[in-house]
C-alpha positions in Angstrom: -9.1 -6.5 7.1 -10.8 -6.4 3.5 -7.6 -7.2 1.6 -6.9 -10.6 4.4 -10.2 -11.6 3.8 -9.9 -11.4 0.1 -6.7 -13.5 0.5 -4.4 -10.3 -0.6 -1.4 -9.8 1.8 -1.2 -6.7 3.7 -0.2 -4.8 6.0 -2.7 -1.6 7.5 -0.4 1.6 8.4 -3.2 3.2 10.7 -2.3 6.9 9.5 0.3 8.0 6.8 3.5 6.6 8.5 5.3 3.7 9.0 6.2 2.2 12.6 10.0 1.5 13.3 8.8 -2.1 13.3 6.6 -2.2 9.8 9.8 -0.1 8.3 11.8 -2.8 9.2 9.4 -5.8 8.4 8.8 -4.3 4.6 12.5 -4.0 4.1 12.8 -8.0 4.2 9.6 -8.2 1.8 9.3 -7.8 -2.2 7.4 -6.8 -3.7 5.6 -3.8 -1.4 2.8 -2.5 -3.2 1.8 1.1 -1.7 -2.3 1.7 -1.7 -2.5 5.0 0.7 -6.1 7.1 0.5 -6.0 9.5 -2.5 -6.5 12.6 -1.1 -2.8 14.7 -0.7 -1.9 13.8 2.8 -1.6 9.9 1.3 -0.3 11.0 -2.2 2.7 13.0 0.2 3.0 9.3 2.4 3.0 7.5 -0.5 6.2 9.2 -2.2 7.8 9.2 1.5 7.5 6.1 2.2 8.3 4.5 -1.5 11.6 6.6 -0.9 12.3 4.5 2.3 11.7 1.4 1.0 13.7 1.7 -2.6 16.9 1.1 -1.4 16.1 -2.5 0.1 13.2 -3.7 -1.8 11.1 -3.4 -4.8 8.0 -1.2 -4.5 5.0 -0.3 -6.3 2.3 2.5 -6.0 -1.8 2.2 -6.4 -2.6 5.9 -7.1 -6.1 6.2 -5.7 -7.9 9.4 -7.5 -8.0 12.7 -4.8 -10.9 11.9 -2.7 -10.6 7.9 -2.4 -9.1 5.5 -0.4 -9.1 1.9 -0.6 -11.9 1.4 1.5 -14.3 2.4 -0.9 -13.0 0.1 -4.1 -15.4 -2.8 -4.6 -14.1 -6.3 -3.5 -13.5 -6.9 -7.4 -11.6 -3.4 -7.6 -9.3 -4.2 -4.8 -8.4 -8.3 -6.4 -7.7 -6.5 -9.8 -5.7 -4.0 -8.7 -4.0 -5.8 -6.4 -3.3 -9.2 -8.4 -1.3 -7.4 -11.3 1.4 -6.5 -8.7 1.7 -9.8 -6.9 0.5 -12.6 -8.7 
């Protein structure tokens, strides 16, 4: 909801996978930029789900230090980090 209301595109996986539907959805879009919560259960998505993606679109990973997710970068964090992929 932070990134929508900062005008950033996104879409909010609710865990660490990806449903049939969002698979398929992020195939068609380029590029994907992968934020997932730093700790090693997201670091583990993160490599998963890049490795899904590959073959039909670009993608690009945020590594988040262990102990972070997205939710606790700044407003200005998140529009920096964000804007070098897909602006």
């Amino acid at each position: 909801m932070r990134l929508a209301q900062l005008n950033i595109p996104a879409v909010a996986l609710l865990g660490i996978h990806l449903s049939a539907v969002q698979n398929d959805l992020l195939k068609k879009v380029s590029p994907v930029v992968l934020m997932l919560d730093g700790d090693r259960a997201g670091q583990e998505a993160t490599v998963r789900i890049r490795s899904a993606l590959e073959p039909y679109t670009k993608v690009y990973t945020i590594t988040l230090p262990s102990g972070l997710d997205p939710d606790d970068l700044s407003d200005e964090a998140l529009s920096s980090v964000t804007r070098h992929f897909l602006f």
